[in-house]
C-alpha positions as CSV (number, residue, x, y, z in Angstrom):
1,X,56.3,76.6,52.6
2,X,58.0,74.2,54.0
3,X,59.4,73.1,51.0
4,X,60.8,77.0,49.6
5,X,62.5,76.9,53.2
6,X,64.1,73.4,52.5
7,X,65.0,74.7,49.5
8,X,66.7,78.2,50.6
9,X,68.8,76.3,53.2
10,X,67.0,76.8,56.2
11,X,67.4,74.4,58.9
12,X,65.2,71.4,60.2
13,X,65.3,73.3,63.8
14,X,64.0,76.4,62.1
15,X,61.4,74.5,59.6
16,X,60.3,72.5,62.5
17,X,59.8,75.6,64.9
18,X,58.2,77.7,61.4
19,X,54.9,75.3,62.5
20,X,53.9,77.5,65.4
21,X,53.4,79.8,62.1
22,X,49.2,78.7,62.5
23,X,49.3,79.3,65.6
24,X,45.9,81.6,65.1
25,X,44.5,78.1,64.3
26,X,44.7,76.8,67.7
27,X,43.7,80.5,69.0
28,X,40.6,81.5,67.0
29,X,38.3,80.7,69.3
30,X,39.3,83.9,71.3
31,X,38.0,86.0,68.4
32,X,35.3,83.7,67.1
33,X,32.4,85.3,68.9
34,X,33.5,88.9,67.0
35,X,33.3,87.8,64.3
36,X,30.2,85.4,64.6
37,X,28.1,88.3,65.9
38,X,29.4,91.7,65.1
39,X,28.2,93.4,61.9
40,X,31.0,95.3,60.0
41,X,29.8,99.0,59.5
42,X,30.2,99.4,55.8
43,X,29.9,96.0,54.3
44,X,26.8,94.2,56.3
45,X,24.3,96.9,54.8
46,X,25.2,96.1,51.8
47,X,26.4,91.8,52.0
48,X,24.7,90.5,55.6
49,X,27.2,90.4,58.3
50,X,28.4,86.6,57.3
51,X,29.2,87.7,53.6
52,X,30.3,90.8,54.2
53,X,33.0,89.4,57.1
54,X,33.9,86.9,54.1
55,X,34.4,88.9,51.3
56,X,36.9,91.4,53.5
57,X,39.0,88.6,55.1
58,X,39.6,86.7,51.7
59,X,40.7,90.2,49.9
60,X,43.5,90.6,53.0
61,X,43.8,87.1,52.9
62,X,45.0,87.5,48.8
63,X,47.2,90.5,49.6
64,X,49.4,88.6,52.3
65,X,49.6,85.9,50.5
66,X,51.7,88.1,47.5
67,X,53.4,89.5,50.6
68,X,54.8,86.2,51.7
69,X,55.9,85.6,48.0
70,X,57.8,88.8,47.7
71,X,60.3,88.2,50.9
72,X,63.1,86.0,50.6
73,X,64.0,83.4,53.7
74,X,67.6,83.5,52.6
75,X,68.2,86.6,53.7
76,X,65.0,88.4,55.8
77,X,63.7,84.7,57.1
78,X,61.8,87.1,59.6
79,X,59.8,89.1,57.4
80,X,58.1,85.7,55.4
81,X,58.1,84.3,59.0
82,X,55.7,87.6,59.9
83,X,54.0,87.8,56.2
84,X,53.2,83.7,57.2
85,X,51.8,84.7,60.2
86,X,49.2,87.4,58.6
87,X,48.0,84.4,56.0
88,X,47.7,82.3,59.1
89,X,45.6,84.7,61.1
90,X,43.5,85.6,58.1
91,X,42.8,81.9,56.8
92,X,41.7,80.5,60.2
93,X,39.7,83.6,60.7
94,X,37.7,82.5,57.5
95,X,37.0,79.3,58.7
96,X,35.4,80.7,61.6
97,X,32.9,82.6,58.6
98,X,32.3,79.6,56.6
99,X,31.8,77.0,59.3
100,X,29.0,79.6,60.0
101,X,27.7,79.4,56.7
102,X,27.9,75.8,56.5
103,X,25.6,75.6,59.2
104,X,23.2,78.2,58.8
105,X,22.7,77.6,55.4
106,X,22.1,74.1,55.4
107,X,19.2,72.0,57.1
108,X,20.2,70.0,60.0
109,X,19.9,66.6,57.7
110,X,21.9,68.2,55.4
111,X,25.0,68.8,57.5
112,X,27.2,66.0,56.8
113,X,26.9,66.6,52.8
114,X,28.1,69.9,54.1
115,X,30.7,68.7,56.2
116,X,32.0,66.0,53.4
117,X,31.7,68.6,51.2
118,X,34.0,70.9,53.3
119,X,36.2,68.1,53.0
120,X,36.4,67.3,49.6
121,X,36.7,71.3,48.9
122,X,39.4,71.2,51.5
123,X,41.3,68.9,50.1
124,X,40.9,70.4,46.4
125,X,42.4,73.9,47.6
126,X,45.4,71.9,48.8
127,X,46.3,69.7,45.5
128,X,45.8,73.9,43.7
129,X,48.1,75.1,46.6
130,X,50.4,72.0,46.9
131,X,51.4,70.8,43.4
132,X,49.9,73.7,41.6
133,X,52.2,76.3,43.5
134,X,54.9,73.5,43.0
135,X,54.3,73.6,39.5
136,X,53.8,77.7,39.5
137,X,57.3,77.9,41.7
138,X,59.4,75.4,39.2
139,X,59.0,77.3,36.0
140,X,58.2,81.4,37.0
141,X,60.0,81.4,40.8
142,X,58.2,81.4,44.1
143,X,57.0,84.9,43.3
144,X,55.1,84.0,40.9
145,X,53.8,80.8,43.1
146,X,52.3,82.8,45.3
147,X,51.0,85.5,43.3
148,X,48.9,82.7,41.9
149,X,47.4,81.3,45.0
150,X,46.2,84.7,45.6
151,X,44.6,85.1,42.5
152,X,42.9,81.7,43.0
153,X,41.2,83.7,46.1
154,X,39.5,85.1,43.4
155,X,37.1,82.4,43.4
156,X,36.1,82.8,47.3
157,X,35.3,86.0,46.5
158,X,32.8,85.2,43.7
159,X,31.3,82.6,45.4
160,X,30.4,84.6,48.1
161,X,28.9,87.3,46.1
162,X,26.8,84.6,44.5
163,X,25.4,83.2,47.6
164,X,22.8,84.4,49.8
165,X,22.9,85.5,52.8
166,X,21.8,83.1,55.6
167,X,18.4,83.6,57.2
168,X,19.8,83.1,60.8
169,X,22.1,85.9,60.5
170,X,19.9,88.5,59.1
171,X,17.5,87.7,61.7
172,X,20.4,88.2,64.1
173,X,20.9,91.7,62.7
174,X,17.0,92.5,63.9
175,X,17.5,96.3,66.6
176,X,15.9,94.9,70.7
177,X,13.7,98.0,71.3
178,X,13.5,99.1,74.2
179,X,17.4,97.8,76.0
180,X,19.7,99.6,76.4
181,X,23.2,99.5,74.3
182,X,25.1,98.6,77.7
183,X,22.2,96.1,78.5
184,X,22.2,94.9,75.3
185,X,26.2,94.3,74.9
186,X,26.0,92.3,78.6
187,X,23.6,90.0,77.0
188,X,25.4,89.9,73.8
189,X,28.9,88.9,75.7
190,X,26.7,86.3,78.0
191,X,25.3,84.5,74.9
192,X,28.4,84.9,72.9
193,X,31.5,84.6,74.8
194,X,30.0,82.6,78.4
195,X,27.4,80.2,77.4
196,X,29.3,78.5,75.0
197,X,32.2,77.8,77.1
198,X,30.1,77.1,80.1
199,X,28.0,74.3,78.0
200,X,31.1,72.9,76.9
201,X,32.4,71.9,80.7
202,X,28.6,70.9,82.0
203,X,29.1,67.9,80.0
204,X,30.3,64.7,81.6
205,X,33.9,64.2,81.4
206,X,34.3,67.4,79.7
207,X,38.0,67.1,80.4
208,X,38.7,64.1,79.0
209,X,36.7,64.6,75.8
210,X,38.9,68.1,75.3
211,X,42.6,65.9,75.4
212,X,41.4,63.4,73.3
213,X,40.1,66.3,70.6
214,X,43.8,67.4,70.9
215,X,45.8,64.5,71.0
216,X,43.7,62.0,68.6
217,X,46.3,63.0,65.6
218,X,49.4,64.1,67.4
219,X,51.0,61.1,65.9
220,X,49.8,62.4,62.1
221,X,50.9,66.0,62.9
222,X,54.4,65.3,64.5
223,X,55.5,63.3,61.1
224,X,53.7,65.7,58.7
225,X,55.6,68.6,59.6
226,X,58.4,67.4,58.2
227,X,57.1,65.1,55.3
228,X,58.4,68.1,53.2
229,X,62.4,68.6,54.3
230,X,61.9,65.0,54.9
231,X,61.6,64.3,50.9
232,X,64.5,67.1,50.1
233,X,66.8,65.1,51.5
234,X,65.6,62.1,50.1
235,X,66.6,63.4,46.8
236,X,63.1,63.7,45.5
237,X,62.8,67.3,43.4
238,X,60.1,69.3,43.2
239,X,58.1,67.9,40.0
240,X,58.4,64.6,41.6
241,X,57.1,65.9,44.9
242,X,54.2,67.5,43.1
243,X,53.3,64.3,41.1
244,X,53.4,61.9,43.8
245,X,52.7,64.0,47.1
246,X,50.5,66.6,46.0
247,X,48.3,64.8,43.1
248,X,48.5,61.6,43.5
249,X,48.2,61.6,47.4
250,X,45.4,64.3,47.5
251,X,43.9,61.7,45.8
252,X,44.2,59.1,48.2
253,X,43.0,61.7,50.5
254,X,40.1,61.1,49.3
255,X,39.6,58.4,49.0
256,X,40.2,57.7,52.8
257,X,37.5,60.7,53.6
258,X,35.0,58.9,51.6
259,X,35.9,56.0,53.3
260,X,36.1,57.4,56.6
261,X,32.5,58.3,56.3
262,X,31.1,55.0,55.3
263,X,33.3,53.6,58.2
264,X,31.6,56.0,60.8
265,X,28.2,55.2,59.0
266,X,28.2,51.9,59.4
267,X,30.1,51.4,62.9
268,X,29.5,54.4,64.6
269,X,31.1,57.3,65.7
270,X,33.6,56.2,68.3
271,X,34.4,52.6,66.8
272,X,35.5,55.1,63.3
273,X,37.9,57.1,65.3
274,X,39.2,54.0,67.2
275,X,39.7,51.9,63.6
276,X,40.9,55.2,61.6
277,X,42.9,56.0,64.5
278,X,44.9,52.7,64.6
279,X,45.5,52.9,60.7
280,X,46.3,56.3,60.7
281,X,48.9,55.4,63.6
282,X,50.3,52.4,61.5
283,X,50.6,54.5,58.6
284,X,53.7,56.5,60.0
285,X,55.8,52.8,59.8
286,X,55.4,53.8,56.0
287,X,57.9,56.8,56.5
288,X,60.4,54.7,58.0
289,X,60.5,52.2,55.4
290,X,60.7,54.7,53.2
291,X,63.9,56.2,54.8
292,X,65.6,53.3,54.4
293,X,64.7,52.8,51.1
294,X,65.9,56.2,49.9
295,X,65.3,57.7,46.4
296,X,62.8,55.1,45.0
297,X,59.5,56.7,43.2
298,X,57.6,53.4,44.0
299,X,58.5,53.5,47.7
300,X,57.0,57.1,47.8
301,X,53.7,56.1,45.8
302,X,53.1,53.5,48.1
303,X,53.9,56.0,51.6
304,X,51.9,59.1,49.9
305,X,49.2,56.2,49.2
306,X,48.9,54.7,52.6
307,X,49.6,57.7,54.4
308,X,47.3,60.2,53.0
309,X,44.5,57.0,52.7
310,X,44.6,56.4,56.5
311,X,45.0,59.8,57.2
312,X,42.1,61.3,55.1
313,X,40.0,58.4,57.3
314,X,41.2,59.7,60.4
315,X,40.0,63.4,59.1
316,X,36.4,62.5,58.5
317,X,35.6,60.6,61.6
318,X,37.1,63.4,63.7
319,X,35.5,66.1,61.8
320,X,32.0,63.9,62.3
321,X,33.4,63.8,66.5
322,X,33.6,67.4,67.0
323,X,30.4,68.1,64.6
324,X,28.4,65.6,67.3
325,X,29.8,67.5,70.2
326,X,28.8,71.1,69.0
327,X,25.3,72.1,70.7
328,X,23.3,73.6,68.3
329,X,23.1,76.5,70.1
330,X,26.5,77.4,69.6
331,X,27.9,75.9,66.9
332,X,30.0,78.1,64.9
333,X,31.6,79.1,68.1
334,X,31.6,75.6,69.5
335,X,33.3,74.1,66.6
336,X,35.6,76.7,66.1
337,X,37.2,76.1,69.8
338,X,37.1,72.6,69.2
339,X,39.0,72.4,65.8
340,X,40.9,75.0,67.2
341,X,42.0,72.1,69.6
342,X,42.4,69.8,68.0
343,X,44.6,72.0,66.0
344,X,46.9,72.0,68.8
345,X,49.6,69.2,67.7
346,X,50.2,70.6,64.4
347,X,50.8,74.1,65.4
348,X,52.1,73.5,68.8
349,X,52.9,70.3,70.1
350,X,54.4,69.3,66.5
351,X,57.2,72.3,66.5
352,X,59.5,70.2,67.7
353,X,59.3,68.0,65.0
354,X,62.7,69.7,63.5
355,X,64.6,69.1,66.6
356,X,63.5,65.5,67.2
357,X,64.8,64.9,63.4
358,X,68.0,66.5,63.7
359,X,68.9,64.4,66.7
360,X,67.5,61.3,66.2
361,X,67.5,60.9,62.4
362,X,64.5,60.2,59.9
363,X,64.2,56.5,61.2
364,X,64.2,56.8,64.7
365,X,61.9,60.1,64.5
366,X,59.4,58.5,62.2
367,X,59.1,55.6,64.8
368,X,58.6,58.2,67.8
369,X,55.8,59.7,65.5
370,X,54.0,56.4,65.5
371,X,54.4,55.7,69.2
372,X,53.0,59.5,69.8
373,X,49.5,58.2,68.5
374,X,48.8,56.0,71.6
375,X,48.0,58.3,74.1
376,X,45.2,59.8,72.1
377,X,44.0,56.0,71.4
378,X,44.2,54.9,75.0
379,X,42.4,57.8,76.4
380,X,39.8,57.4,73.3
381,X,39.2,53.8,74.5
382,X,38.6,55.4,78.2
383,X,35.6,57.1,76.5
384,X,34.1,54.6,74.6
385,X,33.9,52.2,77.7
386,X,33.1,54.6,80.2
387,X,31.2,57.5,78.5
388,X,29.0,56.4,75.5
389,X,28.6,59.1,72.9
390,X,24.9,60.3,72.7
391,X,24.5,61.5,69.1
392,X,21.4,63.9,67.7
393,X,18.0,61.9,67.5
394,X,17.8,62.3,64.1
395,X,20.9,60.2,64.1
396,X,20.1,56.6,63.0
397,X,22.6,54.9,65.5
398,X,21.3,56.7,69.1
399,X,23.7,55.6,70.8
400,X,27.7,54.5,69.9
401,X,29.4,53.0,72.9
């Protein structure tokens, strides 16, 4: 998106601001525990309540996105702005539903395949969304761009009429003879809505953990906001945007999650944030030199490459973070305020992104973006010398101080 705004003339200030668009990421944990728990009249008899929660989010989910794709920012900027905002809502609602699958389907020794997996298919939807719909939008339009990520919902859709239902969830669908429905939707808000929050801030430096879940890649966030309106004016076109940025570097990607994971592997979980993080920090510089070097394709291979390779590092050793810190009690609620955290600097903090650049220019900006890492770091360092991390028995490294 941020490239079709570039594109129809719309300023950094407004680009830069369009980020509090995902702002339902950040939010979702206010209507995670709906949907974790409440069955959907029609569909669960027929699907289970996770599958049938999945199947109707990713059918709205396709028609906003051909409702985004049929307004035009040059003239009714609000109406793609609102259209964004429906996509927005619907996609981080679905990651609430299949973090819940994740986990319920899989065995608790086979949750990091899960979560790498997650990665990898992450990453996979964003070279089909970022070079594909940059491919789609330079020969049919950006009509036609987006009617095509919405047919590539189609696949969701099929996937989850493939799949079984998990076993946790239909034994949550089992009637409690005997209680009342008042007595029973007390105990359902108390288990769903209370005790995961309440676990959260029993732990020891609760607090601290929670600013370093949103402030770990402030630094990332703040320059990737405006990586996009950022290349524009470099003079880089779409095609070579597509080839560089959203192949080549979703490559790189990962390659940095893979490597992420063998760092945390073989160092632990806080020593992998603390390395990733410092790399992913450094990274930034590669924006700057970048500016000065202007239109050069072999300055933007090597920034895409070290970028997105320190970056995707920094993604799997946080992801691994905030899987440790979920309580298994609670998880898909749990890790659905967490990420919703740690969404935070890209759909809040990092809205000022557009400002910063317009004032400060591309060099000056990038360089803030690199300094806005620290705090996270310094405050992560605070943990691992006062608070070791106490990971899952199963874990082979107990402890990671």
């Amino acid at each position: 998106m941020g490239i079709w705004l570039a594109e129809s003339g719309v300023s950094l200030r407004a680009i830069g601001f369009a980020a509090l668009i995902g702002l339902s990421y950040t939010l979702k944990f206010l209507w995670a525990p709906i949907v974790d728990r409440v069955p959907l009249p029609w569909l669960t008899p027929r699907l289970g309540r996770r599958r049938g929660w999945a199947l109707l989010i990713q059918v709205l989910l396709a028609l906003a996105i051909v409702a985004v794709g049929q307004t035009d920012p040059t003239t009714a900027l609000w109406w793609t702005v609102l259209a964004a905002v429906a996509v927005a809502f619907l996609s981080a609602t679905q990651d609430i539903v299949i973090d819940a699958i994740r986990i319920e389907l899989l065995a608790p020794e086979q949750q990091g395949m899960g979560a790498a997996a997650t990665q990898w298919g992450y990453r996979g939807g964003m070279l089909a969304s970022g070079a594909g719909a940059l491919y789609a939008a330079a020969f049919g339009g950006w009509g036609v761009a987006f009617a095509v990520m919405a047919a590539l919902m189609s696949i969701g859709m099929a996937s989850v009429l493939m799949m079984q239902e998990p076993a946790a969830s239909r034994r949550a669908l089992a009637p409690m003879p005997g209680v009342t429905a008042v007595d029973r939707a007390r105990a359902w808000f108390a288990m769903a809505v209370i005790a995961p929050f309440a676990d959260i801030m029993r732990r020891e430096a609760w607090l601290l953990i929670l600013v370093v879940v949103v402030l770990y890649k402030f630094g990332d966030a703040l320059a990737g906001v405006m990586t996009s309106p950022f290349y524009i004016q470099m003079g880089f076109s779409k095609i070579e945007i597509a080839n560089v940025s959203k192949v080549f570097g979703v490559v790189a990607t990962l390659a940095g999650v893979a490597a992420g994971g063998a760092l945390v592997f073989r160092v632990g979980i806080y020593r992998g944030l603390m390395v990733a993080g410092v790399l992913q920090m450094l990274s930034n510089l590669m924006y700057v030199a970048l500016a000065v070097a202007g239109h050069d394709i072999a300055m933007l291979t090597a920034t895409i490459g070290v970028e997105n390779f320190c970056g995707g590092m920094g993604s799997a050793a946080f992801v691994a973070y905030l899987s440790v810190l979920c309580n298994a009690r609670f998880t898909a609620t749990q890790y659905a305020l967490l990420s919703a955290l740690a969404a935070v600097p890209q759909r809040v903090l990092s809205a000022s992104g557009g400002v910063l650049a317009e004032a400060l220019g591309w060099v000056p900006f990038f360089l803030l973006s690199t300094l806005a890492a620290l705090p996270g770091l310094l405050l992560l360092l605070v943990l691992m010398r006062r608070f070791p991390l106490t990971q899952p028995a199963s874990a082979r490294n107990a402890t990671d101080r």
